[in-house]
FIMAR-564955 format. One line per field, with one value per residue (C-alpha): residue in three letters; chain; residue number from 1; x, y, z. Coordinates in nm, 3 decimals. Layout:
// residues N
resn = ala;...
chain = A;...
resi = NUM;...
c1 = X;...
c2 = Y;...
c3 = Z;...
This chain:
// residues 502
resn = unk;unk;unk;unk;unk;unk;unk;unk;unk;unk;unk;unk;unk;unk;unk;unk;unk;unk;unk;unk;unk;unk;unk;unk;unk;unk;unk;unk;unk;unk;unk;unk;unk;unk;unk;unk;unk;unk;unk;unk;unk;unk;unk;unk;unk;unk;unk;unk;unk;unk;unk;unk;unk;unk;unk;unk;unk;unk;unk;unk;unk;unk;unk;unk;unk;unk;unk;unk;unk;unk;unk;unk;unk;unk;unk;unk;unk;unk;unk;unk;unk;unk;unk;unk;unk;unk;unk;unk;unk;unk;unk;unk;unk;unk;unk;unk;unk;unk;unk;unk;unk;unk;unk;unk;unk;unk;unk;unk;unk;unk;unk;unk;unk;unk;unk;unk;unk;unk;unk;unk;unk;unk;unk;unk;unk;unk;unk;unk;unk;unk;unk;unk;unk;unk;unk;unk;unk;unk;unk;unk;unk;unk;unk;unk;unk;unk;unk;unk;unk;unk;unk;unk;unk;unk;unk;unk;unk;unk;unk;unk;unk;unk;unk;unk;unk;unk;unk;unk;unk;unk;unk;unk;unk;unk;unk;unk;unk;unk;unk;unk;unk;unk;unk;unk;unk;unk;unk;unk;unk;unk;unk;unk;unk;unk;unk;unk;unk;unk;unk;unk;unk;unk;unk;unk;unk;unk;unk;unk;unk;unk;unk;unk;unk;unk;unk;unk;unk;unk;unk;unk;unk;unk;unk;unk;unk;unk;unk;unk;unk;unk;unk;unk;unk;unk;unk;unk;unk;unk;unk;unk;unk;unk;unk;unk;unk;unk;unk;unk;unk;unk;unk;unk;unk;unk;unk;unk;unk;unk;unk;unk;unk;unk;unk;unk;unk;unk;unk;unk;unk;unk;unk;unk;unk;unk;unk;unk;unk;unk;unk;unk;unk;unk;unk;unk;unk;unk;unk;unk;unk;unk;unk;unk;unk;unk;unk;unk;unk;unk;unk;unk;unk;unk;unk;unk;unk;unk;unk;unk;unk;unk;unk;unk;unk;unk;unk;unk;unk;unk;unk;unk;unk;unk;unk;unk;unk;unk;unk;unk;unk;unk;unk;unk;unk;unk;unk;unk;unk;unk;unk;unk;unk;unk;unk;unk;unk;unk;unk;unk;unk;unk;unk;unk;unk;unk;unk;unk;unk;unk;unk;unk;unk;unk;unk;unk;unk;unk;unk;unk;unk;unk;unk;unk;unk;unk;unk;unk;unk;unk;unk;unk;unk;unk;unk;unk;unk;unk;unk;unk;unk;unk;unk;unk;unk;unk;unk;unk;unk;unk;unk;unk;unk;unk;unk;unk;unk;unk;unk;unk;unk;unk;unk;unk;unk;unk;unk;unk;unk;unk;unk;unk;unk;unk;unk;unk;unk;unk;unk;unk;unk;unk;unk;unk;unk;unk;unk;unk;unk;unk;unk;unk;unk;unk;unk;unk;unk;unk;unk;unk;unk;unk;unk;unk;unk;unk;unk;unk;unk;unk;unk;unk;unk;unk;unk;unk;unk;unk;unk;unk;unk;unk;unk;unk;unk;unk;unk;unk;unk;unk;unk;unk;unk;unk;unk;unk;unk;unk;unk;unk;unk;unk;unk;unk;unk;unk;unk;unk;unk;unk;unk;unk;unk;unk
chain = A;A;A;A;A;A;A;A;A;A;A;A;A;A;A;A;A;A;A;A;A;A;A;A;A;A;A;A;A;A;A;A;A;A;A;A;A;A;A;A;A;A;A;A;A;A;A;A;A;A;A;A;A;A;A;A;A;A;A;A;A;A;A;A;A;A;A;A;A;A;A;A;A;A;A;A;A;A;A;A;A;A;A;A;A;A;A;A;A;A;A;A;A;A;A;A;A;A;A;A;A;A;A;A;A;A;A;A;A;A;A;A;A;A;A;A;A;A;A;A;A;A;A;A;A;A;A;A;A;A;A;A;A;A;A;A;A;A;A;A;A;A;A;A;A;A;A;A;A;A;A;A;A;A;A;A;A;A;A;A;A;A;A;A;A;A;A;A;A;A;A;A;A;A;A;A;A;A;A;A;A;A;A;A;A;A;A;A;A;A;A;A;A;A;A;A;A;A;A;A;A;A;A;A;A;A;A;A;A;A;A;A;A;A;A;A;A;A;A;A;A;A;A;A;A;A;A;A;A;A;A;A;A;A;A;A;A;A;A;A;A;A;A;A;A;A;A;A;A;A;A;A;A;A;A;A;A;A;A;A;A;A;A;A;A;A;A;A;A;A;A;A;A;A;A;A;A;A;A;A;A;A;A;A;A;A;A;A;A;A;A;A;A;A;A;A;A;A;A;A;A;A;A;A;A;A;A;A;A;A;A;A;A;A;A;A;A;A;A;A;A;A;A;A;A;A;A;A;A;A;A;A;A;A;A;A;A;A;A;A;A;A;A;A;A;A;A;A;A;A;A;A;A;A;A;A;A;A;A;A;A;A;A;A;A;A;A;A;A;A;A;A;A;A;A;A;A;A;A;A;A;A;A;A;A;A;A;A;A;A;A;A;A;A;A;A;A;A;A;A;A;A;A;A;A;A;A;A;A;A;A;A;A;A;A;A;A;A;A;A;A;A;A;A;A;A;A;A;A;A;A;A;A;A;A;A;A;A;A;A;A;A;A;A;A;A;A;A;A;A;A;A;A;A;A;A;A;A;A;A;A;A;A;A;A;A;A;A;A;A;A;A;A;A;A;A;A;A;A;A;A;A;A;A;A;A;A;A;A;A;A;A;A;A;A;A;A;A;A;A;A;A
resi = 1;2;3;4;5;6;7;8;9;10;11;12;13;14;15;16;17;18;19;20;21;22;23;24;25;26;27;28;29;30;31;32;33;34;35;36;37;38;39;40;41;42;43;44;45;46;47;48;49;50;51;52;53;54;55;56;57;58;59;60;61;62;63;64;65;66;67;68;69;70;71;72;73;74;75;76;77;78;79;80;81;82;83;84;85;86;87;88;89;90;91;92;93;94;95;96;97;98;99;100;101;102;103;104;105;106;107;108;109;110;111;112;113;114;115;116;117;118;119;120;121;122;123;124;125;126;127;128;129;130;131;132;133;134;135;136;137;138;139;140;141;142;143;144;145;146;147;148;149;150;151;152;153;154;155;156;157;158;159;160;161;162;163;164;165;166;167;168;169;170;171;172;173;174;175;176;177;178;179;180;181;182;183;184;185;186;187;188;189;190;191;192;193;194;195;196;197;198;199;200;201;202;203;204;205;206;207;208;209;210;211;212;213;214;215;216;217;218;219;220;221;222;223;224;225;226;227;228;229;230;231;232;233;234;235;236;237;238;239;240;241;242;243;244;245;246;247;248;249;250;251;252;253;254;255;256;257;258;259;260;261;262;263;264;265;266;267;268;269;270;271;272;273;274;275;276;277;278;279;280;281;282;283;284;285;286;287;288;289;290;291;292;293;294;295;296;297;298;299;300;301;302;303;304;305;306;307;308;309;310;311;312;313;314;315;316;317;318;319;320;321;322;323;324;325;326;327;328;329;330;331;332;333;334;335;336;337;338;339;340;341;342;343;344;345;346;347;348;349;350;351;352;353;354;355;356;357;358;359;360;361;362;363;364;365;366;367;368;369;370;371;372;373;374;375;376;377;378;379;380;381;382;383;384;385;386;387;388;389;390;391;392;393;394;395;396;397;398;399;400;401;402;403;404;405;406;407;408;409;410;411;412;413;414;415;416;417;418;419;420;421;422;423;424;425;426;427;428;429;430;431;432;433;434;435;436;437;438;439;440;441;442;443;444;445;446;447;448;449;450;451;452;453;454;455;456;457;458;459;460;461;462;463;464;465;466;467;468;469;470;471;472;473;474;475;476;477;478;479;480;481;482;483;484;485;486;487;488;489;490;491;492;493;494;495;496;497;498;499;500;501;502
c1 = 1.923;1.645;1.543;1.215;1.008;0.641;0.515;0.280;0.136;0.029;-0.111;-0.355;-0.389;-0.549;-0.713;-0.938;-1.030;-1.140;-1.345;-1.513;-1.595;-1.746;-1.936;-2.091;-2.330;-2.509;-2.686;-2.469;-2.179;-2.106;-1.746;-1.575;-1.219;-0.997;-0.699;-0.576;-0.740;-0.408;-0.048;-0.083;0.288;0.250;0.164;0.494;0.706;0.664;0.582;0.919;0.739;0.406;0.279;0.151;-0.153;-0.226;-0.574;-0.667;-0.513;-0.717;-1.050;-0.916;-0.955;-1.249;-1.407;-1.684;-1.839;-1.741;-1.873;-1.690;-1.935;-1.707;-1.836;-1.682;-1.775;-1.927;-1.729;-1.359;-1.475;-1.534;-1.211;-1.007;-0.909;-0.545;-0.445;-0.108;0.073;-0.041;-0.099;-0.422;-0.774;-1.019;-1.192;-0.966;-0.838;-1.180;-1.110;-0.805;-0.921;-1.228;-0.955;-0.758;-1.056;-1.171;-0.760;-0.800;-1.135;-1.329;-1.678;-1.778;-2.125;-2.163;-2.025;-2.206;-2.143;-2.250;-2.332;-2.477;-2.625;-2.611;-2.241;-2.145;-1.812;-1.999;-2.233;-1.971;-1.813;-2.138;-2.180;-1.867;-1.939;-2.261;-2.137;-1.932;-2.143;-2.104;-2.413;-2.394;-2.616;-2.619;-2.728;-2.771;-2.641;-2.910;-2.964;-2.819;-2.598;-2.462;-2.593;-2.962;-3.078;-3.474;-3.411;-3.143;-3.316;-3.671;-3.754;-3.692;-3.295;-3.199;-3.509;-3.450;-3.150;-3.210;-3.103;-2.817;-2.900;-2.622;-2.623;-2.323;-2.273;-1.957;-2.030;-1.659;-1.708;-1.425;-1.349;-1.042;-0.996;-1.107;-1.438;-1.626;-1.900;-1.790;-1.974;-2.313;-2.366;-2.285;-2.557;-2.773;-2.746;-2.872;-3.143;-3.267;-3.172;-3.351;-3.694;-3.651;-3.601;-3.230;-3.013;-2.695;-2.402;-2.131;-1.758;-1.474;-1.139;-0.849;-0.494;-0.389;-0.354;-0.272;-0.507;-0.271;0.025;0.129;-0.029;0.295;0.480;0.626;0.376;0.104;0.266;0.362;0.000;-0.048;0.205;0.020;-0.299;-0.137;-0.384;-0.693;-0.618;-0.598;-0.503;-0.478;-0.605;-0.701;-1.028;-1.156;-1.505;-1.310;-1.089;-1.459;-1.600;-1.306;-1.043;-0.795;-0.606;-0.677;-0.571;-0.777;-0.813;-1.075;-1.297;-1.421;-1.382;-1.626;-1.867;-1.892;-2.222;-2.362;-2.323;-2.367;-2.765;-2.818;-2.719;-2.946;-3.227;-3.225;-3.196;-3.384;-3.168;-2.889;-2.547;-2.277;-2.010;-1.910;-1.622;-1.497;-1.235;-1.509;-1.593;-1.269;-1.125;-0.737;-0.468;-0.223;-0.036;-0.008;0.192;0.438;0.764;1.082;0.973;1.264;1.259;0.890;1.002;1.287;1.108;0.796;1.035;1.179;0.805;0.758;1.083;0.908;0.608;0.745;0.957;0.580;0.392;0.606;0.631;0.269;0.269;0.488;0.258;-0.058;-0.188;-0.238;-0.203;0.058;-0.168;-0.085;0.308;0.300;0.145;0.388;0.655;0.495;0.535;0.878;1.003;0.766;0.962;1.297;1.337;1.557;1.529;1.925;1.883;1.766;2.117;1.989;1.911;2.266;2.455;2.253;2.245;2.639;2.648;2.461;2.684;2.960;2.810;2.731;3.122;3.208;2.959;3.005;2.641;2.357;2.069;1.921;2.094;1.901;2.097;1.989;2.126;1.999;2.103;2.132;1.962;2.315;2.418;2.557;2.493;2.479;2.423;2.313;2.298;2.079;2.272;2.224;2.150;1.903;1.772;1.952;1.670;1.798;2.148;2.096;1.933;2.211;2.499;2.292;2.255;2.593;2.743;2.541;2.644;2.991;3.062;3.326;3.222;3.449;3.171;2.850;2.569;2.381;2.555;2.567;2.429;2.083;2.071;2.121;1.880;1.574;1.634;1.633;1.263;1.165;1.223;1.171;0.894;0.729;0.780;0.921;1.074;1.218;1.536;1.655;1.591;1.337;1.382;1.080;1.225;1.630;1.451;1.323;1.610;1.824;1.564;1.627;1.973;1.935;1.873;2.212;2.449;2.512;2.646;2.314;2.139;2.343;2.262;1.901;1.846;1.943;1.684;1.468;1.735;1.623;1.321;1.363;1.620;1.603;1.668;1.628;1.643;1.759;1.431;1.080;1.063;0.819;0.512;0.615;1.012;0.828;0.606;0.850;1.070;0.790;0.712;1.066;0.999;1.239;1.136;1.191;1.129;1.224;1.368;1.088;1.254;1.177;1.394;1.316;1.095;0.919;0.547;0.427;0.744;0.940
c2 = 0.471;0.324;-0.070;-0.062;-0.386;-0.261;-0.164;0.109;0.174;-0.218;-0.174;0.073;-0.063;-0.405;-0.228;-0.026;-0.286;-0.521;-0.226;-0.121;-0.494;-0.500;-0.178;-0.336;-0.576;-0.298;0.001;0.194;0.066;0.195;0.163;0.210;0.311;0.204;0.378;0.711;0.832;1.052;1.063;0.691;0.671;0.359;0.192;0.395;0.297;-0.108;-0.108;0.075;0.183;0.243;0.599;0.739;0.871;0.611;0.571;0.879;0.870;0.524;0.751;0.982;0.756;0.710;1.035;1.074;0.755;0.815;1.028;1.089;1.093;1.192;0.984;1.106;1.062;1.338;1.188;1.208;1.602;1.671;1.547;1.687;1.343;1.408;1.269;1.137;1.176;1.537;1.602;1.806;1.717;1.537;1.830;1.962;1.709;1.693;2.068;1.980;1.662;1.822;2.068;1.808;1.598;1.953;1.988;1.629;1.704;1.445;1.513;1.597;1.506;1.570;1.547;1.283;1.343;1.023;0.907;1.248;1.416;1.777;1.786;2.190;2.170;1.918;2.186;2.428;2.247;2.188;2.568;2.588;2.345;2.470;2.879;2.702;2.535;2.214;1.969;1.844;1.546;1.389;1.000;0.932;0.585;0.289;0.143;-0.255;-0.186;-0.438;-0.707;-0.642;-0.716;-0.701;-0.322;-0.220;-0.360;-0.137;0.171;0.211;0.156;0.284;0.371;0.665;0.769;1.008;0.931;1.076;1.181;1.014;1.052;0.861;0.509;0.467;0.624;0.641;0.632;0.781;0.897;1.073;0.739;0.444;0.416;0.669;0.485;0.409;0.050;0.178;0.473;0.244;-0.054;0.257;0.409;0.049;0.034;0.336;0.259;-0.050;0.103;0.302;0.014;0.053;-0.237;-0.139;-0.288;-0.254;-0.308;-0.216;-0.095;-0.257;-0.227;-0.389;-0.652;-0.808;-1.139;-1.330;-1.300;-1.531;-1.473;-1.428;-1.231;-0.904;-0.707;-0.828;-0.825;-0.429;-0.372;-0.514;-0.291;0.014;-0.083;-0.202;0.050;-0.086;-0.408;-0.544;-0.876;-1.044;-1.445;-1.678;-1.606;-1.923;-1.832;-1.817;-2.130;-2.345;-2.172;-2.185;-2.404;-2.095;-1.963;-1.578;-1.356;-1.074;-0.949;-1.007;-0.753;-0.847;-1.198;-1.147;-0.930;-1.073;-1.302;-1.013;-0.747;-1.049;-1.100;-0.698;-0.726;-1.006;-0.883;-0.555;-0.672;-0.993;-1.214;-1.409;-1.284;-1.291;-1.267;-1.591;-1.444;-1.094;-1.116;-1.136;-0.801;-0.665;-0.532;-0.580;-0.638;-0.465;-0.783;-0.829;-0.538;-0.689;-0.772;-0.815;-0.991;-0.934;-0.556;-0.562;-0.808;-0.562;-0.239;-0.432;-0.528;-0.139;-0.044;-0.252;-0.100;0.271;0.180;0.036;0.357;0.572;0.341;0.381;0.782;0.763;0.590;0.860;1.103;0.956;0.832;0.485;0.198;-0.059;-0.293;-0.113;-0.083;-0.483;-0.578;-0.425;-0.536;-0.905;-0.835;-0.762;-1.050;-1.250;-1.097;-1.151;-0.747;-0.491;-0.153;-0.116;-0.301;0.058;0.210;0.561;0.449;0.330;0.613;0.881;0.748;0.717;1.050;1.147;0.974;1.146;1.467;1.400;1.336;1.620;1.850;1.662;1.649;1.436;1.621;1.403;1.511;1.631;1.466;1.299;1.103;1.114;0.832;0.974;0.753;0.659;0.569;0.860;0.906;1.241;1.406;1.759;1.830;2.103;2.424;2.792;2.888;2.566;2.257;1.929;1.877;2.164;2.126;1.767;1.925;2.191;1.934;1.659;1.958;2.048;1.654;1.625;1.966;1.854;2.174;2.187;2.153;2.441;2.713;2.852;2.869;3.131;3.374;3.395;3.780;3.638;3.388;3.628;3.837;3.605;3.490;3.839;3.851;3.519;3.584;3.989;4.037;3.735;3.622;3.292;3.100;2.841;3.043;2.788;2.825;2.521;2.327;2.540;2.915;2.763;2.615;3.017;3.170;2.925;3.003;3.380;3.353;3.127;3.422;3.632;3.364;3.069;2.823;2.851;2.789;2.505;2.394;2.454;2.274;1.978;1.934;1.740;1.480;1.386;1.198;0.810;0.990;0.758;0.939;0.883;1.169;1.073;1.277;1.316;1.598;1.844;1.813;2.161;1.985;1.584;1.740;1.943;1.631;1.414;1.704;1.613;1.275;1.189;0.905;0.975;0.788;0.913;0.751;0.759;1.086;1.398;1.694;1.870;1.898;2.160;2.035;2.303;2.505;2.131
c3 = -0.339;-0.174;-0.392;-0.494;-0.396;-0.589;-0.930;-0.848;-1.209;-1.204;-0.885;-1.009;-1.321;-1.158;-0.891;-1.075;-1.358;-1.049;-0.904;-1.266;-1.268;-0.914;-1.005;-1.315;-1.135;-0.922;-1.014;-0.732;-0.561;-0.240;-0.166;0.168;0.164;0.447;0.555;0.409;0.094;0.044;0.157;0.239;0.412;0.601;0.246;0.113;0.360;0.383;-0.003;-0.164;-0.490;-0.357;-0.462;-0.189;-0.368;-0.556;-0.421;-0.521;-0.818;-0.899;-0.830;-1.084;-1.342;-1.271;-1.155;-1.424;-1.257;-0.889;-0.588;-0.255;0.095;0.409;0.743;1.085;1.458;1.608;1.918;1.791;1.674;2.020;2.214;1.927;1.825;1.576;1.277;1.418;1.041;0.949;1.381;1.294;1.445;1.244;1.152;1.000;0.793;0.654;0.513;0.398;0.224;0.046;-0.042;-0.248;-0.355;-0.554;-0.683;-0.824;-0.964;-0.760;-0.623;-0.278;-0.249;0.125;0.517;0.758;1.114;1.320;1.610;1.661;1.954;1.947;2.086;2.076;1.920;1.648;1.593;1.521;1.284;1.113;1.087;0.926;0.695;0.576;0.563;0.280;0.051;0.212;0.289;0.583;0.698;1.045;1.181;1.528;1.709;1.628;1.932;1.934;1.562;1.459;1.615;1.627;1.315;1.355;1.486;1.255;0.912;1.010;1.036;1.406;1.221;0.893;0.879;1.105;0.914;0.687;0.310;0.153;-0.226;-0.491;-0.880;-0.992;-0.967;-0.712;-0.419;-0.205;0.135;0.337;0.697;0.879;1.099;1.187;1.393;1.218;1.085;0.690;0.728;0.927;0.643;0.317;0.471;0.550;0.226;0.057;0.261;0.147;-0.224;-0.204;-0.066;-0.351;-0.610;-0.694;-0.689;-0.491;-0.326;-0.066;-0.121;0.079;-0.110;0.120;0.163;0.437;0.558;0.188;0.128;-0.061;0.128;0.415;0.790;0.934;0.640;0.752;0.532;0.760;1.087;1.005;0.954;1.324;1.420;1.290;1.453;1.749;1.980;1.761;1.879;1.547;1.482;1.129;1.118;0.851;0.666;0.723;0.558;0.266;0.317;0.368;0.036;-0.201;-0.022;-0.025;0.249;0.267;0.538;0.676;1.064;1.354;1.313;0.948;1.036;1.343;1.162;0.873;0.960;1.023;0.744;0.534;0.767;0.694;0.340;0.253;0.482;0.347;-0.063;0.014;-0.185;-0.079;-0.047;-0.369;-0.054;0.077;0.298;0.452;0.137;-0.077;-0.012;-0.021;-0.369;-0.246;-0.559;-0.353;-0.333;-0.711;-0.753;-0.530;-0.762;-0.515;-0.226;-0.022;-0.047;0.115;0.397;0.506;0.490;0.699;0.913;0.982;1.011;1.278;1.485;1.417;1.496;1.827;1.906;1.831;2.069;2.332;2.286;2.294;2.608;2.715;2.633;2.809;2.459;2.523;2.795;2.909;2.721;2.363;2.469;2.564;2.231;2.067;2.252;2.150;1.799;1.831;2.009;1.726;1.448;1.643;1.578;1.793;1.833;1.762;1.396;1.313;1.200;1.305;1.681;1.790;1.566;1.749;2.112;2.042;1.981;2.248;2.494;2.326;2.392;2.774;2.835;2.664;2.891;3.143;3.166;3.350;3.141;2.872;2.547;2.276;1.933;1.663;1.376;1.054;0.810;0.443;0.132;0.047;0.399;0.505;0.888;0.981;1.316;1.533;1.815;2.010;2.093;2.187;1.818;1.722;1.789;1.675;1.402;1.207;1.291;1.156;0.829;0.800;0.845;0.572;0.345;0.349;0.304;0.004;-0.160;-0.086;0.083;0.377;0.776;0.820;0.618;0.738;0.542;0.800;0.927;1.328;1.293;1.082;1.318;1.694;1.500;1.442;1.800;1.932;1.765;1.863;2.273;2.306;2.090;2.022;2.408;2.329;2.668;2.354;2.242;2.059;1.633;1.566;1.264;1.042;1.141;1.023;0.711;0.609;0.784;0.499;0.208;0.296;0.295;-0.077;-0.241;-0.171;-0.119;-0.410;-0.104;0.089;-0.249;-0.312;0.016;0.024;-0.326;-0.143;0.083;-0.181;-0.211;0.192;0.141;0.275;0.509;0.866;1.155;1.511;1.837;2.156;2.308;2.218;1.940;2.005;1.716;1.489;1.444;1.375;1.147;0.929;0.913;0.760;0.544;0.397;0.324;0.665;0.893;1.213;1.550;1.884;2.265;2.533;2.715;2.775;2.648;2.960;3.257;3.148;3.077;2.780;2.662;2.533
């Protein structure tokens, strides 16, 4: 069972009193929200507690007063840039999310694409948008943002932009990622307001890194870790510290454009700033729902040794630079972390060395370990049936219905027939039963035989499973092992040297 280090229903408790009290001294509050709106996992995983839509769930309570605006860069929509946790483009998850904002009764007021110039696939998307209801608007680059003040604060700047209607008083500003312009459309949207005569403000709903908890605690070092390609690096607000005589932490960028959007703020109200510091700004009580100190330390510190395994698969991939790989690399000397203090690593690369004796084999084996909530490790291995992600799931299933090695819960004939399918009709050069097609060929089999429903009722009880593969798993296996609540990190290799069909 996994300990739980954070009281969730304080969390949002605190959080939204502080924003309802931020909201009261403005006419309109726009409020940018960092990091994932929904499913925040990072936030589950070094927070044991933390529900994952919690965010949303805060904006819930107070949807009669609240708004949503989505902000994304025309840019990332036209290299396909992914969402690395759901591994769908950034279009996409904008579909999805206004999706789920309409299931939890929030309002979509609008898209803004910007940065925009016309780009065709950007267009496209656009036209999608609008054939369903959606308003689009669109902002092009101002030239010399954020530095530029004269030119940003005039109408050769916002100016230009055009202005985004709003009826409620919280206006949520959201984005698939970072870099898409949440900052540049909230001080846009109060110039506007303020030409108009309404008395607006700009506040940005954080998580991470967590204010008022040491620089060099493992919360904050994990949120390094996650940012590791963004170059991210957390430091001492030391606005703050001159102001109040409080150490705060918060991270570079804020810290270095802070005299800025503080410059735009008061130019654009004409009053001087209520922020005396980037933390200021923030509404972050993240850190107050912290109630077992050690539990958050421990998790961080397995975040960081994920996040370490992803950067270098990434690097694999062509994703990012020895740059990225060495910073993280930096953080885990810092933190005086291995990649073998994750349980799941050695069990499965044991296994896999187990596996090349037995096969006498110089191939790079395809295992993987799984280690159950209770401790449990359990392994698979890929054969001529499946791959060693659903073997794994088969065998974990099976351990926690108690039900013997020795019985199969699909039989061989189900199994040769889906295969059969899979490579002479559907022209598959992948033979091998991936981890989805096992997971329907077991939900199938559920329904005629009470062992395989025994089995398959199971599979809820694998969420906070770790697991580790000795190979990179290709994206439809990674993603259907999140989808179960497993965390799963790969080795740097290969399963083959095939380039598409992996």
């Amino acid at each position: 069972m996994r300990k739980i280090g954070f009281d969730s229903n304080k969390y949002i408790e605190e959080q939204s009193k502080y924003i309802l009290e931020r909201v009261n001294n403005y006419d309109k509050l726009y409020l940018e929200f960092g990091g994932k709106l929904i499913g925040d996992k990072h936030a589950k995983r070094v927070l044991p507690g933390f529900d994952e839509d919690s965010k949303i769930k805060i904006l819930q309570k107070l949807k009669d007063k609240a708004e949503i605006l989505i902000c994304v860069y025309a840019g990332d929509i036209e290299r396909n840039k992914i969402r690395g946790d759901y591994g769908i483009t950034y279009d996409m998850d904008i579909l999805k999310s206004i999706d789920e904002f309409n299931e939890y009764g929030l309002a979509v007021n609008s898209v803004l694409i910007t940065r925009y110039t016309g780009q065709p696939a950007t267009k496209i998307f656009i036209n999608k948008l609008e054939k369903r209801g959606i308003k689009v608007y669109t902002h092009e680059a101002i030239e010399g943002y954020p530095y530029n003040i004269d030119q940003i604060v005039s109408e050769e700047g916002f100016g230009r932009n055009c202005y985004i209607p709003t009826i409620k008083p919280i206006v949520v500003v959201t984005a698939p990622g970072a870099g898409s312009g949440k900052l540049a459309t909230s001080l846009s949207q109060i110039y506007h307001e303020s030409l108009q005569g309404t008395i607006s403000g700009y506040s940005k709903f954080e998580t991470f890194p967590v204010w008022n908890v040491p620089l060099k605690h493992p919360l904050n070092i994990a949120y390094e870790a996650a940012t590791v390609d963004l170059k991210d690096v957390n430091m001492i607000d030391s606005f703050h510290y001159e102001a109040y005589g409080e150490v705060a932490v918060n991270y570079n960028r804020d810290l270095e454009t802070f005299p800025v959007i503080k410059r735009i703020i008061e130019r654009i109200t004409g009053k001087p700033s209520v922020f005396k510091s980037p933390t200021d700004m923030g509404v972050n009580r993240v850190g107050f729902g912290i109630v077992d100190d050690e539990v958050i330390c421990q998790a961080s510190k397995d975040e960081i040794i994920r996040r370490c395994f992803e950067t270098e698969v990434f690097y694999k991939r062509g994703l990012v630079d020895d740059e990225v790989v060495s910073r993280i690399h930096l953080i885990m000397e810092e933190m005086e972390l291995k990649k073998e203090d994750r349980f799941s690593v050695v069990a499965a690369r044991n296994y896999a060395e187990e596996l090349k004796i037995r096969f006498d084999s110089t191939a790079p084996i395809s295992a993987i370990a799984f280690e159950l909530p209770d401790g449990k490790i359990v392994t698979g291995r890929l054969s001529d049936f499946m791959d060693a992600s659903a073997a794994a799931i088969l065998n974990a299933v099976k351990y926690l219905a108690n039900i013997s090695d020795d019985i199969l819960l699909l039989s061989p004939v189900i199994l040769e027939t889906i295969q059969k399918m899979k490579v002479e009709e559907l022209n598959s050069r992948a033979a091998a039963l991936n981890t989805n097609e096992v997971l329907i060929a077991l939900a199938m089999s559920a329904v005629t035989n009470p062992t395989a429903q025994l089995a398959y009722d199971q599979l809820r009880k694998l969420v906070d499973t770790q697991a580790h593969s000795t190979v990179i798993l290709n994206k439809d296996d990674e993603q259907v092992l999140k989808k179960l609540g497993i965390d799963v990190t790969s080795d740097d290799i290969f399963s083959s040297e095939n380039l598409f069909y992996i």
